[in-house]
N, C-alpha and C positions, 0 to 999 in steps of 0.2 A: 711586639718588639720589632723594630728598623732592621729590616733585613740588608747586609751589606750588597751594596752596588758591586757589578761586575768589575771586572780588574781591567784597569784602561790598558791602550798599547804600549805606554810609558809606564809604567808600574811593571810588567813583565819582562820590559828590556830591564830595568834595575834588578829582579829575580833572576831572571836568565842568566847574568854578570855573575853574582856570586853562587850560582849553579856550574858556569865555567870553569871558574876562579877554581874549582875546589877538585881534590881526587878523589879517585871510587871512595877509598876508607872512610875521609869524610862523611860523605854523600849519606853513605850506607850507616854511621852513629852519631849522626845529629839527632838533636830531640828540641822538644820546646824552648829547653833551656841554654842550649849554642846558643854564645855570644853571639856571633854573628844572625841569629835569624833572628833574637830576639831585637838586634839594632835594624835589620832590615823591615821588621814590624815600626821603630821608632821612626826611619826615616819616610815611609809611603804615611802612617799618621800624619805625619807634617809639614805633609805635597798641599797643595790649593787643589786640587784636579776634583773636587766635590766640597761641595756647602757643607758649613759648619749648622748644628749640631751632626756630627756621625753617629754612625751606630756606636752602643754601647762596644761591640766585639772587633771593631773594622780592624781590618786587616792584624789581627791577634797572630799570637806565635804560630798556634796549631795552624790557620790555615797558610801561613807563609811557609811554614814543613810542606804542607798537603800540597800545595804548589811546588814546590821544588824538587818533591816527589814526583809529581807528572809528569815531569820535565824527560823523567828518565824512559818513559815510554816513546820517546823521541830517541833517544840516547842509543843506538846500535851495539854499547859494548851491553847492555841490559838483556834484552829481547825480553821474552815474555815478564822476564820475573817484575815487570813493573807496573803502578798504578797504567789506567788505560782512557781515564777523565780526559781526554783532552779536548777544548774548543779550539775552534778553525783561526781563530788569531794566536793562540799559543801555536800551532801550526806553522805560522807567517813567520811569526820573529823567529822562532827554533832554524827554520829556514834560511834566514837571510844573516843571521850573526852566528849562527852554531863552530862556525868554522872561521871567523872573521872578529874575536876577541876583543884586538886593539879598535877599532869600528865601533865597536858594542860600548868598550869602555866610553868613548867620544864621546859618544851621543848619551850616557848616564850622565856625563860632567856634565850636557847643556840643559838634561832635562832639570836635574836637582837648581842649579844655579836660576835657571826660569821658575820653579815652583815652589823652590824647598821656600815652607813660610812659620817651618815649625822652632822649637829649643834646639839652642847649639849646645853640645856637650864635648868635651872633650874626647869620649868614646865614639858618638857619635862625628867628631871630624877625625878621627882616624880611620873609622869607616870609609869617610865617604874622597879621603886622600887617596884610595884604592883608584878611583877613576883619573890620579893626576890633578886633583884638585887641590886648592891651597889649605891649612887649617883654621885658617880665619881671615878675615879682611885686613887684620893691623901685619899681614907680611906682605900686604901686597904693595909693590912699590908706587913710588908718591908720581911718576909719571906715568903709568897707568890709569892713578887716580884722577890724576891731570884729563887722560884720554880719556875716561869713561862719562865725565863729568862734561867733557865737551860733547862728546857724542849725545849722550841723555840731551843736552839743551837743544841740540840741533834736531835730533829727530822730535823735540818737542815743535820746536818750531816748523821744521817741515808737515807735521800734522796738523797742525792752524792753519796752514796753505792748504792744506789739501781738504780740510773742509768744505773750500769755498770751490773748488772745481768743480764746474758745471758736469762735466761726465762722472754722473755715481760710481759704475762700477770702478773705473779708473780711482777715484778718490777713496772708495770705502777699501782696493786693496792696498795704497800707502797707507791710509789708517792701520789698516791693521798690522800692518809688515812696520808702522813706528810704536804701534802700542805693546806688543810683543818686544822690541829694545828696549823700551821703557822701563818695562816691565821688568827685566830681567838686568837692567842696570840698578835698581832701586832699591837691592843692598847697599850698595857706595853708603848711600845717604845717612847714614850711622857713623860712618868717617869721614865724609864731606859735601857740605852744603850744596850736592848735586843739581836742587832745583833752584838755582840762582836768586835766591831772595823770593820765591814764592811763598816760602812755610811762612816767611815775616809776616808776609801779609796779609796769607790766611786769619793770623791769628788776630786781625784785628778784629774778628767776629767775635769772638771766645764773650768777651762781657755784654754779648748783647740783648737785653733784659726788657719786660713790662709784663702788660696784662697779657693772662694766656700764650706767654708768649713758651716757642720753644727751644730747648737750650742748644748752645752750636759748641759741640766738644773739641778740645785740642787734639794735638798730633798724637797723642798717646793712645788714639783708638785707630785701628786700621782704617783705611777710605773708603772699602766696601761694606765695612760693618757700620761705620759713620754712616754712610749716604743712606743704608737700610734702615737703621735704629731712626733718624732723621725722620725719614719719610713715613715711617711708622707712624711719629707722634704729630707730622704733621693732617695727614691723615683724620687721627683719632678726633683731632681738635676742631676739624671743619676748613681745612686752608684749601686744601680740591677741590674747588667745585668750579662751575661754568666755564670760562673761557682760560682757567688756569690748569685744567683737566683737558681742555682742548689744544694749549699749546704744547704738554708733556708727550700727547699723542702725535706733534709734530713734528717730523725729522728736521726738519728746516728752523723751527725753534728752538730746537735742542742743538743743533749746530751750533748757532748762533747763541743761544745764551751761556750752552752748558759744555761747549763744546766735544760733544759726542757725535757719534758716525751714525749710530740711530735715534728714533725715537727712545726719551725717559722711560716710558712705560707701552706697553703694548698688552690689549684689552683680551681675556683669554676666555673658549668659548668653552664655557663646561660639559658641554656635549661630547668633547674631545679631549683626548687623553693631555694632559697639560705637559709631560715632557716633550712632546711632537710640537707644540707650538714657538718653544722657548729657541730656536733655532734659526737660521737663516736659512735662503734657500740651498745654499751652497753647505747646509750643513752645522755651521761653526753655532756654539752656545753663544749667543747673545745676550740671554735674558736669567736673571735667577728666579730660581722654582719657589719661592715665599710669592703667597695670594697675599693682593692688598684689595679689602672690598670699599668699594666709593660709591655711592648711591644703588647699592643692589648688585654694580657689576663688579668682575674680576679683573685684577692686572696684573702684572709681574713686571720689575724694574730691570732696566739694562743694567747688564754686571761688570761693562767693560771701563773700569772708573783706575785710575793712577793716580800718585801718589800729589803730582802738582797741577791734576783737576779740582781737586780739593776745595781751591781757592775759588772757581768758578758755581760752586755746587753751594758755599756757603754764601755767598755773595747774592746769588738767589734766593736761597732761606730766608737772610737777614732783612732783606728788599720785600719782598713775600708778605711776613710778620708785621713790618714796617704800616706796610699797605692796609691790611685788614681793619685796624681800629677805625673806624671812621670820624675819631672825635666828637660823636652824637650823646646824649643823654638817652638813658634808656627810654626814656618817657618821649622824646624828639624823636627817635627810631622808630618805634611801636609806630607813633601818628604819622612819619611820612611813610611807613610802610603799607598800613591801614590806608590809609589816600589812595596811594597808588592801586590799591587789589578794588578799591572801590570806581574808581577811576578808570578802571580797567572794563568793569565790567557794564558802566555807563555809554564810554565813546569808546572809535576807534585806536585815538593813539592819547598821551600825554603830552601837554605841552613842559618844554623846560622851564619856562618861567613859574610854571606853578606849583612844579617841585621847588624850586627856590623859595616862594614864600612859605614854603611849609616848615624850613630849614631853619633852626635856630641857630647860625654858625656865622661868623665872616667869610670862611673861605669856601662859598657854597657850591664853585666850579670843582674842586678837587672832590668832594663829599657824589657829585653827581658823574665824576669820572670815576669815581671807587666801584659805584652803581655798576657801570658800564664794564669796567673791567672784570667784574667779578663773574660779568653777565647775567646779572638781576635781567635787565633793562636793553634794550636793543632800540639804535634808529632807526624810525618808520620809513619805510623805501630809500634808506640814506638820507633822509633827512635830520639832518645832528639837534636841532629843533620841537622836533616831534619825537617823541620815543615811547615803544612800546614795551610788555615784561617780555620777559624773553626766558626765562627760568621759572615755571612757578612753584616745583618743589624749595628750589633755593629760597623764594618768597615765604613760602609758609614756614619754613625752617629758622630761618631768621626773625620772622613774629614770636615764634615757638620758645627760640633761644636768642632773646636778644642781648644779653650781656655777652655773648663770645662775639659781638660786632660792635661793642663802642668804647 
């Protein structure tokens, strides 16, 4: 059984709160079944702050009690008679908001409004109205909405600029200081068309269909479980390989196609603990903890995806897909395949013209540039002319299974 993840720092200021909130009496006959802890179990559920599946028990009544109980061994009017569990960051916060309440409450409004991703209920926005917060998004007034919706565009756009600045770290901390706005404006969007005509355009992927082809789902699936389930089945199908596995591994690629701050994927050494790698150096989660294996090795995909990247993420896909058939005859593929490995093993390099004749197509330029992209094949010393394999697992895979390439 999935043993629950330790309690982040933002999870304890939201306990700490209604550990304040409450007097001795309280304190002293709550049980599982207090409303109140039962709703404070509903609302860390439905924080983003850890990948979905959770544990069967995460964050349950009993240990939200068992917490809140701690708390009291902090607690001066207690002294001994209290639990005495306590970790050095229950410590930290107890410290710094025990006596500073209205503070405490703030910074609960900005955490839930950043992460809450779970069921609105009406119990639960009475809860969480304790921090000053509103009960839903239809009372918030229609010039805020105004403001939020400009803001959201602006810092979208300021983050496309700041891709392109030549000083990394200078660009990767606007990235992140607009994708954290983003992020947290991106309820609007259920009340208004925040991302200025981007969903329209997403959605012109939605019916995009053929052989082996994989499906590109609408808005009704989150962006970080889209881009995962995605890549999953692209993945499975054989779309990774050669120099498409080599651009996912480049920040510079992924800037520019996918517009991300890092690399798509980043290759993970099984030697080492996989949480330790998923991180940057400064710390922050980059990457989600789901293995995707591609020829033997391991990866893990950036997690830091918004809701009107979307459009960038499928736009690749569809292009991707697009790409792969090479409109050959399975019988035409096998034999320019077969040619090439024998050709290979004759001379030094291949000339182009004689992959052409081997080619039953009209458009026999595009068919040898599919080659080339997929990184079957490589120019000989740069010569566009001469070409050599360049892939020969990918070669053998393709004789193997040649219907997932025509």
């Amino acid at each position: 059984m999935m043993r629950s993840p330790n309690w982040k720092g933002e999870e304890l200021k939201i306990a700490l709160e209604l550990y304040l909130s409450k007097d001795l009496d309280w304190l002293a006959k709550m049980t599982d079944s207090t409303p109140e802890v039962m709703l404070l179990s509903q609302l860390l559920n439905g924080m983003d702050f850890f990948e979905d599946p959770k544990p069967e028990k995460f964050r349950s009544r009993g240990s939200i009690r068992m917490k809140l109980s701690n708390f009291k061994a902090l607690d001066s009017r207690y002294g001994k008679l209290s639990l005495s569990n306590i970790g050095l960051m229950d410590k930290e916060i107890w410290n710094q908001y025990h006596d500073n309440l209205p503070l405490l409450k703030r910074e609960c409004q900005m955490i839930v409004s950043r992460h809450f991703r779970g069921k609105r209920t009406r119990e639960l926005d009475e809860y969480v109205s304790r921090f000053g917060m509103r009960k839903n998004a239809a009372n918030v007034s229609a010039e805020f909405m105004i403001f939020a919706n400009d803001t959201y565009i602006l810092a979208s756009r300021y983050r496309e600029k700041a891709l392109w600045e030549s000083d990394l770290e200078r660009s990767q901390k606007i990235i992140d200081t607009c994708y954290q706005i983003m992020k947290a404006l991106e309820w609007c969007k259920s009340k208004n068309q925040i991302s200025n005509g981007l969903q329209k355009k997403t959605c012109e992927y939605q019916e995009h269909g053929g052989i082996n082809q994989v499906p590109v789902k609408g808005n009704e699936e989150k962006v970080g479980k889209h881009v995962q389930t995605t890549f999953g089945k692209l993945v499975e199908q054989g779309f990774i390989t050669g120099n498409v596995l080599n651009d996912l591994l480049d920040v510079e690629w992924s800037r520019q196609h996918l517009h991300l701050g890092h690399p798509f994927i980043k290759e993970i050494d099984s030697e080492k603990k996989i949480s330790s790698q998923l991180r940057d150096r400064n710390g922050y989660l980059r990457y989600w903890k789901r293995v995707y294996v591609i020829d033997g090795k391991k990866y893990c995909v950036c997690k830091e995806w918004y809701e009107s990247g979307r459009m960038y993420f499928d736009e690749w896909v569809a292009d991707l897909v697009k790409k792969k058939s090479l409109g050959l005859s399975e019988t035409n593929l096998i034999s320019i395949l077969t040619f090439i490995k024998d050709k290979d093993q004759k001379s030094v390099s291949i000339k182009r013209e004689e992959i052409f004749e081997k080619l039953n197509v009209t458009d026999k330029d595009s068919v040898v540039k599919r080659f080339l992209d997929m990184g079957l094949i490589a120019p000989f010393r740069g010569n566009k002319r001469e070409l050599v394999i360049d892939d020969y697992d990918l070669l053998f895979e393709m004789i193997e299974n040649p219907k997932k390439y025509i």
